[in-house]
C-alpha positions as CSV (number, residue, x, y, z in Angstrom):
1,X,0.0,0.0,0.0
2,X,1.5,3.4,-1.0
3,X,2.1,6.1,2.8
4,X,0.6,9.1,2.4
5,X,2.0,10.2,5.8
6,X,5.3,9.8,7.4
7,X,5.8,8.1,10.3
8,X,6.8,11.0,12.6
9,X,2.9,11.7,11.9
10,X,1.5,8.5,12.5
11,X,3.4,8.1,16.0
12,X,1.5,11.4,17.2
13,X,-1.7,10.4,16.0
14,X,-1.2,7.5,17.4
15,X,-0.3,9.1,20.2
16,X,-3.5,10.9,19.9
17,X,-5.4,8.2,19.8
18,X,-4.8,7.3,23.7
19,X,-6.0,10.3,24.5
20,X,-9.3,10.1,22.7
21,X,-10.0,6.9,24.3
22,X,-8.6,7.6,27.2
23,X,-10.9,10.5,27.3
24,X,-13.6,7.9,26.8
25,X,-13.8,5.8,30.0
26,X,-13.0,9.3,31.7
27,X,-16.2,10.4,30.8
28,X,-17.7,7.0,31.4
29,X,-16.6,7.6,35.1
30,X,-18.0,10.8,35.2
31,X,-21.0,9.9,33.9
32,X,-21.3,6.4,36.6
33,X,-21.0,8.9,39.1
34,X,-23.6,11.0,38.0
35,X,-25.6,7.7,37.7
36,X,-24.9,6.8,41.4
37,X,-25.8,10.3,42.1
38,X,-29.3,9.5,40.9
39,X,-28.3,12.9,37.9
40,X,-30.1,10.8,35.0
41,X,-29.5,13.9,32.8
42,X,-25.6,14.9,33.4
43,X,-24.7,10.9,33.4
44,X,-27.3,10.6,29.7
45,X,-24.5,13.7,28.7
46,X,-21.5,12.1,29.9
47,X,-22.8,9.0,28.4
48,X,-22.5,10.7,24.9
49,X,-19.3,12.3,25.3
50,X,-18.1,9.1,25.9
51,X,-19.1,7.8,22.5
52,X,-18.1,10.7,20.9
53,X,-14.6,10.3,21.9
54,X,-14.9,6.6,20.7
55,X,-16.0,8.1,17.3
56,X,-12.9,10.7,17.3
57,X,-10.3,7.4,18.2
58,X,-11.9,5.6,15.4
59,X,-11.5,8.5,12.8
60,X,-7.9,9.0,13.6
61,X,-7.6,5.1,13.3
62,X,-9.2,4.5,10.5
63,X,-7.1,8.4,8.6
64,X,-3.8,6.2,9.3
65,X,-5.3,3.5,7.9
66,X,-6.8,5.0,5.0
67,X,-3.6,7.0,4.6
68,X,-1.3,4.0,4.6
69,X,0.4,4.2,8.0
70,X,-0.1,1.4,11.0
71,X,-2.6,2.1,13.4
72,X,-2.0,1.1,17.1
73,X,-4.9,0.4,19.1
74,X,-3.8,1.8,22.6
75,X,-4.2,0.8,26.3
76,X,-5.2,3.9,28.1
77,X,-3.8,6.3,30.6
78,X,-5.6,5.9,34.2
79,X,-8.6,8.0,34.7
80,X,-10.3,9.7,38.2
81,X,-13.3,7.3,39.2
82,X,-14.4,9.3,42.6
83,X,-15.1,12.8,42.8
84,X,-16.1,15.4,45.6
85,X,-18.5,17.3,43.6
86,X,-20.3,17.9,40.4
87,X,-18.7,20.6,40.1
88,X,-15.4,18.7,40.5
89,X,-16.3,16.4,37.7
90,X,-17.4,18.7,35.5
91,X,-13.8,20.9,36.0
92,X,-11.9,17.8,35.3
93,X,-14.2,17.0,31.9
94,X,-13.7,21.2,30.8
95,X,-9.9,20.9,31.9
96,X,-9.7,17.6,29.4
97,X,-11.1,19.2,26.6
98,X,-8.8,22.2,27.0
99,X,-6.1,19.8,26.9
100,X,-7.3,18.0,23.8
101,X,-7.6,21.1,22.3
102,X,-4.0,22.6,22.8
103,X,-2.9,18.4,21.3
104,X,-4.7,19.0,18.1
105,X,-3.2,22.3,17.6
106,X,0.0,20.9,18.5
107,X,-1.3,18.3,15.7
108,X,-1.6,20.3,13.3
109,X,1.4,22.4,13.8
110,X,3.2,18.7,13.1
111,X,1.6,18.0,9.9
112,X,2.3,21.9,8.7
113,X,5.5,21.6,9.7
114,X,6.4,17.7,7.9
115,X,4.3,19.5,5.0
116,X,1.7,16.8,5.6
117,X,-1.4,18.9,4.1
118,X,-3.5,15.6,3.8
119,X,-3.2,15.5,7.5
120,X,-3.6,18.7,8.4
121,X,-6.9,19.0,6.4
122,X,-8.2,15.5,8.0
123,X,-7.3,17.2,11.7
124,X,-9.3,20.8,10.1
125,X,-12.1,18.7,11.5
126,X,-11.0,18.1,14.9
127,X,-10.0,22.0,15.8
128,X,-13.3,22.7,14.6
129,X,-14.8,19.8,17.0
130,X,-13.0,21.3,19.7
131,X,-14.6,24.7,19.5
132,X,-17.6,22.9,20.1
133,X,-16.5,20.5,23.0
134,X,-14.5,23.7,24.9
135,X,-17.9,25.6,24.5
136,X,-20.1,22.6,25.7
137,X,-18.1,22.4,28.6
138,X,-17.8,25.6,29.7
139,X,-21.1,26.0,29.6
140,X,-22.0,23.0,31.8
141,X,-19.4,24.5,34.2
142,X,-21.4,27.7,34.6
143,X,-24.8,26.1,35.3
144,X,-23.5,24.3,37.3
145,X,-21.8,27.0,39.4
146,X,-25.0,28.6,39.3
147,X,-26.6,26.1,40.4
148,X,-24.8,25.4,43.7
149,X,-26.4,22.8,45.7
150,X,-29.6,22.9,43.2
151,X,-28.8,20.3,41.4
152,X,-31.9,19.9,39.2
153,X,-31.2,23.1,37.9
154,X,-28.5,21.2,36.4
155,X,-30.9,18.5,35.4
156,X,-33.5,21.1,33.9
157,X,-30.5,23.2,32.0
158,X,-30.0,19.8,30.1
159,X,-33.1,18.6,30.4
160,X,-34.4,21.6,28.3
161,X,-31.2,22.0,25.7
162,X,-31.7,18.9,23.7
163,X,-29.8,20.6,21.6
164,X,-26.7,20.3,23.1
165,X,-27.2,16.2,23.4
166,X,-28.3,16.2,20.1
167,X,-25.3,17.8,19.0
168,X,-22.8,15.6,20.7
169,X,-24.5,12.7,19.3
170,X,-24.6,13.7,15.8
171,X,-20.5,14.6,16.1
């Protein structure tokens, strides 16, 4: 099969790729403790980020396939399974998706820099997606600073945004 990408690229997308699923079962965690919480709304959330994060591993797998280089399907980095506070879990979700974001840039300044366009296209997607997932986030953090100890307020804010579920689904 002819390499459309070098493999100083496919190491950090591979790279990349722990973080995305590693991001995963984070967000499964969050969301099992919003289940044990009895939050049916922040874990159905959680729940979808999750999956979205499966879908953004997969893409990057399946670009390094598609582009000729050898995917690695990764063990993951330890995630945070107990937390103090929603608003504790919700900081550490916010504070992941800032972090995600600064690795795609970093990303793309790879593939510029190995004049990788191909790449740098395919990962156009992904600084667009985290625009979107910073945003999410941040909001969720307000409400639920606002909220304080109201926690249904929480509930309602998602509750009555399907929007915002919707939207994580369909990405």
């Amino acid at each position: 099969m002819t390499t459309l990408i070098n493999k100083k690229v496919v190491d950090a997308l591979n790279a990349q790729v722990v973080e995305e699923f590693t991001a995963q079962n984070q967000y499964i965690a969050i969301a099992l403790y919003f289940d044990a919480e009895t939050l049916p709304e922040l874990s159905n959330f959680f729940h979808l980020q999750a999956q979205e994060e499966h879908q953004h591993g997969m893409k990057l797998l399946q670009y390094i396939t598609d582009a000729g280089g050898h995917p690695i399907v990764p063990a993951t980095n330890e995630v945070k399974n107990h937390f103090e506070s929603v608003e504790e879990a919700v900081e550490l979700a916010l504070n992941q998706e800032l972090k995600v974001t600064d690795q795609i840039n970093t990303l793309v300044a790879l593939a510029e820099a190995e004049k990788d366009y191909l790449t740098r296209q395919t990962l156009q997607w992904f600084v667009t997606e985290q625009l979107e997932e910073v945003s999410s986030m941040s909001d969720l953090l307000n409400v639920v600073k606002r909220a304080g100890d109201n926690l249904f307020l929480v509930e309602e804010f998602l509750r009555s945004n399907p929007h915002e579920a919707e939207a994580e689904a369909e990405a």
